[in-house]
C-alpha positions as CSV (number, residue, x, y, z in Angstrom):
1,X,50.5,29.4,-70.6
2,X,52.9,27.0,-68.3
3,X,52.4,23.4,-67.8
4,X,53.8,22.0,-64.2
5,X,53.8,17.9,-64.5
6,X,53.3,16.4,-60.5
7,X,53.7,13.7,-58.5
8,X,51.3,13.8,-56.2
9,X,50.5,10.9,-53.4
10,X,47.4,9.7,-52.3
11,X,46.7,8.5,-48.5
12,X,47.2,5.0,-49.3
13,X,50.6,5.5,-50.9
14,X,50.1,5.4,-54.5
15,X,51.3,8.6,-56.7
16,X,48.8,10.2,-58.8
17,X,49.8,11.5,-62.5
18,X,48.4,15.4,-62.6
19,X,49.3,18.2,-64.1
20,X,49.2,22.2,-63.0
21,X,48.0,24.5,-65.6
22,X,49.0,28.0,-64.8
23,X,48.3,31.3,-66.1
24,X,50.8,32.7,-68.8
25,X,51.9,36.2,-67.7
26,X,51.1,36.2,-63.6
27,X,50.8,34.4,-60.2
28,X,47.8,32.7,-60.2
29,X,44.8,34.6,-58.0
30,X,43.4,31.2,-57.1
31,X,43.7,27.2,-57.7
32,X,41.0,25.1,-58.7
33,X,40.6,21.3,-59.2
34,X,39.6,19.4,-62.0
35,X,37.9,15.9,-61.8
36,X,37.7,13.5,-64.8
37,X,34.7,11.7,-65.8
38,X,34.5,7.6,-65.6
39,X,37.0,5.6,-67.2
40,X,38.7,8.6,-68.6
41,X,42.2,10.7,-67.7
42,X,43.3,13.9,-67.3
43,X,45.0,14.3,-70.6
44,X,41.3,13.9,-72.7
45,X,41.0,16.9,-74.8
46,X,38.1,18.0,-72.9
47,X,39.6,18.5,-69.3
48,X,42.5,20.1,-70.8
49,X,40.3,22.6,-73.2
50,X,38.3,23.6,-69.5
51,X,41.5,23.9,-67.3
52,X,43.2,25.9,-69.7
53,X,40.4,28.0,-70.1
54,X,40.1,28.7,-66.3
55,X,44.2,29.5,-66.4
56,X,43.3,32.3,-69.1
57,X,41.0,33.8,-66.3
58,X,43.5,33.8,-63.8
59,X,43.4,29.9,-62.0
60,X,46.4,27.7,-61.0
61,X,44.2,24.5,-62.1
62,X,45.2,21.0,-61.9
63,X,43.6,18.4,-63.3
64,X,45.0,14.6,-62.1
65,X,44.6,10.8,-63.2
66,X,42.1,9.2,-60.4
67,X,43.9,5.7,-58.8
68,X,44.4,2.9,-61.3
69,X,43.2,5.5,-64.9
70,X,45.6,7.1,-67.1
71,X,49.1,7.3,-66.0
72,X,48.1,6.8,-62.1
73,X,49.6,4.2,-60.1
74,X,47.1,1.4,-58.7
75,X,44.3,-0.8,-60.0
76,X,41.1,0.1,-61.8
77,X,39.6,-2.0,-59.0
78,X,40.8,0.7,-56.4
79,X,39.2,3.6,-58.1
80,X,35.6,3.3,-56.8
81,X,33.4,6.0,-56.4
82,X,34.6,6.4,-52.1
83,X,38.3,6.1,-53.6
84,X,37.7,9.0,-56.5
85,X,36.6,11.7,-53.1
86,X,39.5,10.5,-51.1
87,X,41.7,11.2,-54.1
88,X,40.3,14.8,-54.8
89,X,40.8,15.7,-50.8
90,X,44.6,14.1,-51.0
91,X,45.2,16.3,-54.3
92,X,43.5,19.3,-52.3
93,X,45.5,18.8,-49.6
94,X,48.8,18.5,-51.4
95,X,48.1,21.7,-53.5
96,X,47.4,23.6,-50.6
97,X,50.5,22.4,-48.8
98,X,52.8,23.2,-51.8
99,X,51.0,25.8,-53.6
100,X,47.8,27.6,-52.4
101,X,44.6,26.4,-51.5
102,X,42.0,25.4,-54.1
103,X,38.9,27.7,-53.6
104,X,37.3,25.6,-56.9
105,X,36.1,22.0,-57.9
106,X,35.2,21.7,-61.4
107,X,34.0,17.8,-62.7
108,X,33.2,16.0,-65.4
109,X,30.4,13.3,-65.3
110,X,31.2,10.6,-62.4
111,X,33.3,13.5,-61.5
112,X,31.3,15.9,-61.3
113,X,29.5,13.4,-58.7
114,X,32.8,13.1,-56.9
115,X,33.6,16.9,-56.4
116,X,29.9,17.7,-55.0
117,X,30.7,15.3,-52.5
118,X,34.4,16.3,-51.6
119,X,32.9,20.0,-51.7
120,X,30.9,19.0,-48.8
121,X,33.9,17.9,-47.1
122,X,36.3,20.7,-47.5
123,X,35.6,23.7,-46.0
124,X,38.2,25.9,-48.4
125,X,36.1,25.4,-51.9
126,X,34.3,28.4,-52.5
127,X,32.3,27.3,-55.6
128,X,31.7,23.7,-57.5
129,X,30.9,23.6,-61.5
130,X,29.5,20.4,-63.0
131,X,29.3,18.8,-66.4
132,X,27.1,16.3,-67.4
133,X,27.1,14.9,-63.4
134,X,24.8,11.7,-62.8
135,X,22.1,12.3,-59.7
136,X,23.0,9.2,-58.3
137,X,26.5,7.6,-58.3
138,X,25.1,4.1,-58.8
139,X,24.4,5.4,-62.2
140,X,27.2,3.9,-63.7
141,X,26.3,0.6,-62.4
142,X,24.4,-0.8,-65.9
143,X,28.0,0.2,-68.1
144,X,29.5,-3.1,-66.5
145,X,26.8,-4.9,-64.6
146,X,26.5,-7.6,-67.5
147,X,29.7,-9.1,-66.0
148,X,28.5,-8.6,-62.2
149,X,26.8,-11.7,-61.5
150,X,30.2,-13.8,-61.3
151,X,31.8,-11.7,-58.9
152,X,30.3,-13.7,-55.5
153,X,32.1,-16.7,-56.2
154,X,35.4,-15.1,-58.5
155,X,36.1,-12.1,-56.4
156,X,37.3,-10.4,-59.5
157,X,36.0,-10.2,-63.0
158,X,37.1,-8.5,-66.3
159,X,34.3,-6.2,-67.6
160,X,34.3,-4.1,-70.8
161,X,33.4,-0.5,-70.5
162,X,33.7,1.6,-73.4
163,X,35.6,-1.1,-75.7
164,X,38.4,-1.4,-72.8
165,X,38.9,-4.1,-70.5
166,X,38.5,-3.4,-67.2
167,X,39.0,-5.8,-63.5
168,X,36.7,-4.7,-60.9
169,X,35.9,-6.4,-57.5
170,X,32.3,-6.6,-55.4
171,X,33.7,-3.8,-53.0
172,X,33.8,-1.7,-56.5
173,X,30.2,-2.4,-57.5
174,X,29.1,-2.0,-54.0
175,X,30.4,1.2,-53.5
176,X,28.7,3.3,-55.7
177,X,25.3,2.3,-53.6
178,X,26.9,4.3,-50.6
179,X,26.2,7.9,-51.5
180,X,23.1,9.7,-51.2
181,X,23.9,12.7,-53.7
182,X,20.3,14.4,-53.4
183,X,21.2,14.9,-50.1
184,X,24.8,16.0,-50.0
185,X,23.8,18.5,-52.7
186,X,20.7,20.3,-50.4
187,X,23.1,20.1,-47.8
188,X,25.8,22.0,-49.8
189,X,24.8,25.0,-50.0
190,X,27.8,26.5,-51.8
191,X,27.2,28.4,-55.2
192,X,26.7,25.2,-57.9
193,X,26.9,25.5,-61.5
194,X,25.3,22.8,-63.2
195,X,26.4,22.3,-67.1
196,X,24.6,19.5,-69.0
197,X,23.8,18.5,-72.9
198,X,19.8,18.2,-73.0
199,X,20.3,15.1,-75.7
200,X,23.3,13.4,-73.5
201,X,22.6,9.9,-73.9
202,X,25.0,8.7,-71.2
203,X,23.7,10.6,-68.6
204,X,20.3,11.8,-68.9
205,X,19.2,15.7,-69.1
206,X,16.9,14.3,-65.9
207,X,19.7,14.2,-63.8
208,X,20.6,17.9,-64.0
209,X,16.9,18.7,-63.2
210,X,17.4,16.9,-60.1
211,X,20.6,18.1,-58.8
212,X,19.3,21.3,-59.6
213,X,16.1,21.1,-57.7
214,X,17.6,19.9,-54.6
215,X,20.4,22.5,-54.6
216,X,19.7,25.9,-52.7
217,X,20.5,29.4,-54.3
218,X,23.1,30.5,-55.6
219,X,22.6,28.0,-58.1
220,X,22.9,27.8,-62.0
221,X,22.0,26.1,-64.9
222,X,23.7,26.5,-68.5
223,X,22.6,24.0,-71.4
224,X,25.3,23.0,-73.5
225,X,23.3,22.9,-76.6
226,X,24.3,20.2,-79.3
227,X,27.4,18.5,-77.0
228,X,27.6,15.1,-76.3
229,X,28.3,13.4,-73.0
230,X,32.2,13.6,-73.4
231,X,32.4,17.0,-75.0
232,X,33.5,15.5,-78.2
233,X,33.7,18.9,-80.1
234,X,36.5,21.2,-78.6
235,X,34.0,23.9,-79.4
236,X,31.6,22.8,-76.4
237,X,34.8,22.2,-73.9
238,X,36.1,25.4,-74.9
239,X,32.9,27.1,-74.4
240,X,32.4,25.4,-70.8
241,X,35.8,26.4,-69.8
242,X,34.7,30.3,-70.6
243,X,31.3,30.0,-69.2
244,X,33.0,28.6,-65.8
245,X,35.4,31.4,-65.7
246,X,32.7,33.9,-66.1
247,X,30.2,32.1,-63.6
248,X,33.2,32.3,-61.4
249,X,34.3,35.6,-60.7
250,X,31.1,36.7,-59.2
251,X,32.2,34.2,-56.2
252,X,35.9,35.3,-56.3
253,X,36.7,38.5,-55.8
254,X,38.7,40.4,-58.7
255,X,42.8,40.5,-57.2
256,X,44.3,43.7,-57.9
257,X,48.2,44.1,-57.8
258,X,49.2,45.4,-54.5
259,X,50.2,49.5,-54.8
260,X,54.2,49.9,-53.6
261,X,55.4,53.2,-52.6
262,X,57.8,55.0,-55.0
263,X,58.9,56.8,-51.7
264,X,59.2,60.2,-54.1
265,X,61.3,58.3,-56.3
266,X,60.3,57.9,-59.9
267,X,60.6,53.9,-59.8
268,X,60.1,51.0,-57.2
269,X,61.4,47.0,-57.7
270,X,60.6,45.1,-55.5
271,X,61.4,40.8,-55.7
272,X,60.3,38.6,-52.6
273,X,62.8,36.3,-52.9
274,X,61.2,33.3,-50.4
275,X,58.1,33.5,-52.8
276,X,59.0,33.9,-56.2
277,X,62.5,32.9,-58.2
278,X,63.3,35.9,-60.4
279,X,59.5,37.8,-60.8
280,X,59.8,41.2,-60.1
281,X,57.3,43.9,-59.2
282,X,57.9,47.3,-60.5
283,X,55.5,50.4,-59.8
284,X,55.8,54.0,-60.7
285,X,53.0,56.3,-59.3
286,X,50.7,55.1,-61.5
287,X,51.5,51.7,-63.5
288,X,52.4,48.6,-62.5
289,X,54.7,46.3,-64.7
290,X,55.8,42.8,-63.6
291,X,59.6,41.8,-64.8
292,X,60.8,38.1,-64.8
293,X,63.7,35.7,-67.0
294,X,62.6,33.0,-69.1
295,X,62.2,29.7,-68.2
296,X,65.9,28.2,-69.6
297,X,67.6,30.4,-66.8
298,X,65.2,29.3,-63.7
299,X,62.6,32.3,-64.1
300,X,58.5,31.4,-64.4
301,X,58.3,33.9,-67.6
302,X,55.6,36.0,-66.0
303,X,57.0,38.8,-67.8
304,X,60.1,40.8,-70.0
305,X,63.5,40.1,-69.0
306,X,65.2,43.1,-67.9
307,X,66.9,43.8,-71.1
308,X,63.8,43.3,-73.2
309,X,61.9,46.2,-70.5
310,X,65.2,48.1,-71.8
311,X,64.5,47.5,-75.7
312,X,60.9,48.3,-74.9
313,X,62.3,51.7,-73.2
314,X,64.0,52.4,-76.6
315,X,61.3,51.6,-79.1
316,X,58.7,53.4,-76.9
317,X,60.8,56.1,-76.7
318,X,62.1,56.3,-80.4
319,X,58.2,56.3,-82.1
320,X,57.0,59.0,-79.4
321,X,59.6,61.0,-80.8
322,X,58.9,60.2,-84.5
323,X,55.5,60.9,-84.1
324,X,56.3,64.5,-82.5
325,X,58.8,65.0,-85.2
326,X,56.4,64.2,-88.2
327,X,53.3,65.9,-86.8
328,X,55.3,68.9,-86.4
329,X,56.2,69.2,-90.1
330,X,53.2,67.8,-91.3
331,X,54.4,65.1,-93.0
332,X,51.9,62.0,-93.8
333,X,53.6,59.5,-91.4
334,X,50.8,56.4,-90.2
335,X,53.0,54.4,-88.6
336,X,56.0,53.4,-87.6
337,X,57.4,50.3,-86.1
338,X,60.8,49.6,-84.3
339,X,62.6,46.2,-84.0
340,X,65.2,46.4,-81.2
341,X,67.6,43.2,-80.6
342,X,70.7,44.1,-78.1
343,X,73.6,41.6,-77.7
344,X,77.3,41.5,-77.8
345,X,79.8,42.4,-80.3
346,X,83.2,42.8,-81.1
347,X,84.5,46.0,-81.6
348,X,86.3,44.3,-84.2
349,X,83.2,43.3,-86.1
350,X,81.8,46.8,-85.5
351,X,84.7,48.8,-86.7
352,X,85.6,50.5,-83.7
353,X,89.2,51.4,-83.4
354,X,89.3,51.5,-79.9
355,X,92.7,51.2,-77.1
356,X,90.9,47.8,-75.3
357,X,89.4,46.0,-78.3
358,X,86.9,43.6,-77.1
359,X,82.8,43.1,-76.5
360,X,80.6,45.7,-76.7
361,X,77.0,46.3,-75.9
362,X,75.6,46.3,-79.0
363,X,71.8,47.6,-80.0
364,X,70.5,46.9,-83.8
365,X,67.0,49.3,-84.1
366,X,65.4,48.7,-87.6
367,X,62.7,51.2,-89.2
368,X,59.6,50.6,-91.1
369,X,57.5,53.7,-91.6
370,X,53.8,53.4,-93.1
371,X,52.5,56.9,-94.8
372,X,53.0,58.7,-97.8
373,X,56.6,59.4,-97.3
374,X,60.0,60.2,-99.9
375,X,63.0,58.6,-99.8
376,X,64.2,62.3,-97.7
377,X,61.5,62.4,-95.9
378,X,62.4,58.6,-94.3
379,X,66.1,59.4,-94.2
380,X,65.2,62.4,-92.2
381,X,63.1,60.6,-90.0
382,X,66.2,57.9,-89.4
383,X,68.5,60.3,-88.3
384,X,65.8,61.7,-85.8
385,X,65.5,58.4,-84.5
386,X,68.9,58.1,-82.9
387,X,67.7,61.6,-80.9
388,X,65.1,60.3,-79.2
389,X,66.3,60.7,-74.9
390,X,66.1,56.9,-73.9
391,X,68.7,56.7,-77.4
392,X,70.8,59.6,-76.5
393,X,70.8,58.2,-72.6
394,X,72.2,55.2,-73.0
395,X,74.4,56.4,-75.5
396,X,76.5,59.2,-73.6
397,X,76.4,56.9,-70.8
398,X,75.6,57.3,-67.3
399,X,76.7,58.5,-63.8
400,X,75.0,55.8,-61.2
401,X,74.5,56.9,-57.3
402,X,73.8,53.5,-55.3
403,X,73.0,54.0,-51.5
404,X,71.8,51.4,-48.8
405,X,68.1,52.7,-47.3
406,X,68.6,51.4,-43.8
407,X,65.1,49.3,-42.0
């Protein structure tokens, strides 16, 4: 899996921290947003359990620091409920702009709140999942309305929520009284999954009921039995994340690599150089492999290097033939496993006496053989190793013909 840090600005200027989760062997087949719950980050074990999750099913899913919380820029103050939507639509916007356009929201408490509303607003999301979401958005109100009655005359005031000091402003407390969430979620109607704890005691198991009642189908409900509010256990965020992905694809249609035309030949490549750096698409007339380089040369690492798909070409074709050879004279071989490492060496090193001393492609290709085999019978089977074709090919050498195929 691959982890892309961004800088991502909101409308009124202020960069949001976020982070891009991507799949680990492939282009993703869609984006989805994650929204944190109140007071929290992106980085809290439990929106990072979920979004990884969702990469491993195929998502490009980014889950951000709302204005003035984790490593955001801006004031805690700033980060109101009206503030949290506008943030989700500005990420939404930026990811479509610079990387494809989010089909999925996915939130987490106040979150949760915050992407039913901005799902409402953007016509591109497809689907919206839930977890432990409040009804209403003024539910929050009681965690800091102890310290509310000052701020007519102060302006500001320093409230504790969750053991951390907090400065919030009336336009803060006044917002969350703005939203009618009943309403926006019968309005919706876009398929809803709706994930809640039935003994959360932050946010009631009542307030799934409702959201759930007002939706319209295709709509969903999945308890997460024994969890707490912030999906303490990595077993219960981990299980959310899979549950999601598997709600999901019923909403997104399964992506299957695109068929190329061999054109008779045995083998195409084919690399799309304005959309990808070094990922490379290869199809014979019935497989599909995908070629890349690693990260430390520019490449995304969506698959072998070139010279690893050539190792793999040696082993593959070295235990094929081992098998053949071994079945044929009966001998009790089980298994066999090749290690292949090519690099450079000297002729010198190698003990080549050669007219231009100097590098050398070099391939080492260690043995193990599993079976009821004699110290002749292995010995045997090492010099047939060196006669398999892909061996014997690259050995001898060979005769390239390059042409140009004109448009």
């Amino acid at each position: 899996m691959k982890t892309i840090k961004l800088n991502i600005p909101n409308s009124k200027g202020l960069h949001l921290n976020a982070f891009l989760e991507l799949p680990a062997n492939q282009k993703p087949n869609y984006y989805a947003i994650f929204a944190h719950c109140f007071t929290c980050s992106s980085s809290l074990t439990a929106v990072r359990n979920v979004s990884r999750s969702l990469a491993k099913d195929g998502f490009g899913v980014v889950r951000f620091d709302f204005t003035g919380l984790g490593r955001s820029e801006g004031e805690f103050a700033d980060s109101h409920f009206s503030a949290n939507v506008e943030d989700l639509i500005d990420v939404h916007e930026y990811i479509k702009t610079n990387f494809g356009t989010p089909n999925l929201l996915v939130g987490h408490s106040l979150g949760g709140a915050a992407v039913l509303v901005a799902a409402s607003m953007l016509d591109d999301i497809k689907a919206v999942a839930t977890i432990g979401a409040p009804a209403t958005v003024d539910h929050v109100k009681h965690l800091f309305s102890h310290g509310t009655e000052s701020l007519p005359e102060k302006g500001n005031v320093e409230v504790n929520i969750g053991g951390r000091p907090f400065n919030i402003n009336k336009e803060f407390v006044e917002n969350f009284d703005k939203t009618d969430l009943p309403k926006i979620v019968k309005e919706l109607r876009k398929p809803l999954l709706i994930m809640h704890a039935p003994f959360d005691k932050i946010v009631g198991i009542e307030n799934a009921q409702k959201l759930y009642t007002q939706a319209h189908h295709p709509k969903s409900f999945v308890s997460l039995d024994g969890a707490d509010h912030l999906l303490s256990d990595s077993k219960d965020s981990q299980y959310a994340g899979k549950v999601i992905g598997t709600w999901v694809q019923r909403y997104f249609p399964a992506k299957e690599n695109t068929m190329l035309d061999t054109e008779g030949e045995k083998l195409i490549g084919h690399l799309n150089l304005i959309e990808d750096n070094f990922t490379t698409y290869l199809q014979t007339k019935h497989h599909a492999l995908v070629a890349d380089e690693p990260e430390s040369v520019g490449g995304d690492n969506f698959g072998p290097s070139p010279y690893d798909l050539l190792n793999a070409s040696v082993a593959a074709c070295t235990v094929m033939t081992l098998k053949m050879y071994a079945q044929r004279k009966g001998w009790d071989l089980q298994e066999v496993f090749v290690y292949i490492t090519n690099s450079k060496k000297h002729s010198d090193d190698l003990g080549i006496d050669t007219e231009n001393p100097g590098y050398l492609d070099h391939m080492s290709k260690k043995l193990k053989f599993v079976g009821n085999l004699d110290a002749k019978q292995k010995q045997r089977l090492k010099e047939i190793a060196s006669r398999c074709p892909v061996h014997r090919t690259l050995e001898k050498g060979v005769v390239f013909d390059t042409m140009v195929i004109e448009e």
